[in-house]
C-alpha positions as CSV (number, residue, x, y, z in Angstrom):
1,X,-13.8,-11.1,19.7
2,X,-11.1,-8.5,18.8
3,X,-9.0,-8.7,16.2
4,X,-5.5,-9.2,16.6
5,X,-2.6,-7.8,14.5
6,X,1.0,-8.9,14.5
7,X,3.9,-6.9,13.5
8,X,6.1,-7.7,11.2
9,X,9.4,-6.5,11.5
10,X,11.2,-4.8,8.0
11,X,14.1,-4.8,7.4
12,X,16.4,-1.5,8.1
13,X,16.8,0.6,4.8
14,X,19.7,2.5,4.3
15,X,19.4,6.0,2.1
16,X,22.4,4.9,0.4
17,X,20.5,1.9,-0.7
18,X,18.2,4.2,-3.2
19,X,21.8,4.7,-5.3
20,X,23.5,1.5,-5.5
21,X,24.0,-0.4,-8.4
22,X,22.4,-4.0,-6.9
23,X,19.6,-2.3,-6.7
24,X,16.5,-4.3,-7.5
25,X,19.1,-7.1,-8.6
26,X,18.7,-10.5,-7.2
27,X,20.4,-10.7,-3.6
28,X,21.0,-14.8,-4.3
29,X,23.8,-12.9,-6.4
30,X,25.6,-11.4,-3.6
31,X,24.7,-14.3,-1.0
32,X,24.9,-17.5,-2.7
33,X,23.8,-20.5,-1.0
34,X,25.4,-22.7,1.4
35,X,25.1,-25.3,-0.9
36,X,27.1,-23.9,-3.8
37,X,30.5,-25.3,-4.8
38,X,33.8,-23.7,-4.5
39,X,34.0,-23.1,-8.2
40,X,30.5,-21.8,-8.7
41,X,30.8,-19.7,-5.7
42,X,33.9,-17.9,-7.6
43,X,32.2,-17.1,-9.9
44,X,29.7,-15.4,-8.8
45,X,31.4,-13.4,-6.7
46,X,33.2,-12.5,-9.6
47,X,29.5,-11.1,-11.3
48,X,28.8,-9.5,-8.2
49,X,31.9,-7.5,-7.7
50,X,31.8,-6.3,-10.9
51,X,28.5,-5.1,-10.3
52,X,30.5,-3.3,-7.3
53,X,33.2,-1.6,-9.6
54,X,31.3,1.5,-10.5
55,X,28.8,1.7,-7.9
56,X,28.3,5.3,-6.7
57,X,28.1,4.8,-3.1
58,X,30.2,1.9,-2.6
59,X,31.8,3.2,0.3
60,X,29.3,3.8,2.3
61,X,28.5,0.1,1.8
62,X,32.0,-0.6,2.3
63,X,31.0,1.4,5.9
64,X,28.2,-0.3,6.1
65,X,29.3,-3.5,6.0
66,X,32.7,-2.9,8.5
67,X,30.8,-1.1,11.3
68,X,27.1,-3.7,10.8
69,X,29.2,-5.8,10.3
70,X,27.8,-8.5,8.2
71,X,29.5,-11.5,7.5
72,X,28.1,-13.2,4.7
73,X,27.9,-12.3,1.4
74,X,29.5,-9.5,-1.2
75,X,29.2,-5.8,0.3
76,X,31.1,-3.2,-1.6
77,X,33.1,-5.8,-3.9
78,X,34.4,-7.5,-1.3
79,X,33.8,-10.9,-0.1
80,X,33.8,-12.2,3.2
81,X,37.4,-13.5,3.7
82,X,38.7,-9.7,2.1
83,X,36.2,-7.9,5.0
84,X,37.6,-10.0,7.3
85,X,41.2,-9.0,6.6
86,X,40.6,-5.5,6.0
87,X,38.7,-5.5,9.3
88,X,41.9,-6.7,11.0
89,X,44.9,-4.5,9.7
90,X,42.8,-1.7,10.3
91,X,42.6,-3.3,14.5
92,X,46.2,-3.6,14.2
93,X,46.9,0.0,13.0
94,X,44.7,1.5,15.2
């Protein structure tokens, strides 16, 4: 018998990905879990956006996460609530 070999599927890398501050930081960070109270969940968001502050190619994750667009999670110091209403004035002025 042959051998058979099944493809895993990566994930897509960005280039931008190389420069950003989270780099190599853990994701649970920026994602959180569903299980996590209100309370905890502020603050780490709070962590994680500070993380964001300086970040040298935060607008291209900004970018990133408007035109993907993903839904969960800090992207570019923003939650998922601020995407959301960014997302919408910018519908409404275009």
């Amino acid at each position: 018998m042959g051998t058979t070999r099944i493809a895993i599927p990566t994930p897509p890398r960005y280039g931008w990905q190389e420069d950003a501050s989270c780099r190599g930081m853990d994701a649970a960070l920026f994602f959180g879990d569903d299980q996590e109270r209100p309370g905890e969940r502020r603050a780490r968001e709070r962590v994680a956006k500070k993380v964001c502050i300086s970040c040298p190619v935060r607008r291209l994750c900004l970018d990133h996460a408007l035109t993907v667009p993903e839904r969960r999670g800090v992207w570019a110091g923003m939650g998922e609530t601020e995407r959301s209403a960014l997302l919408r004035e910018r519908e409404h002025a275009a």
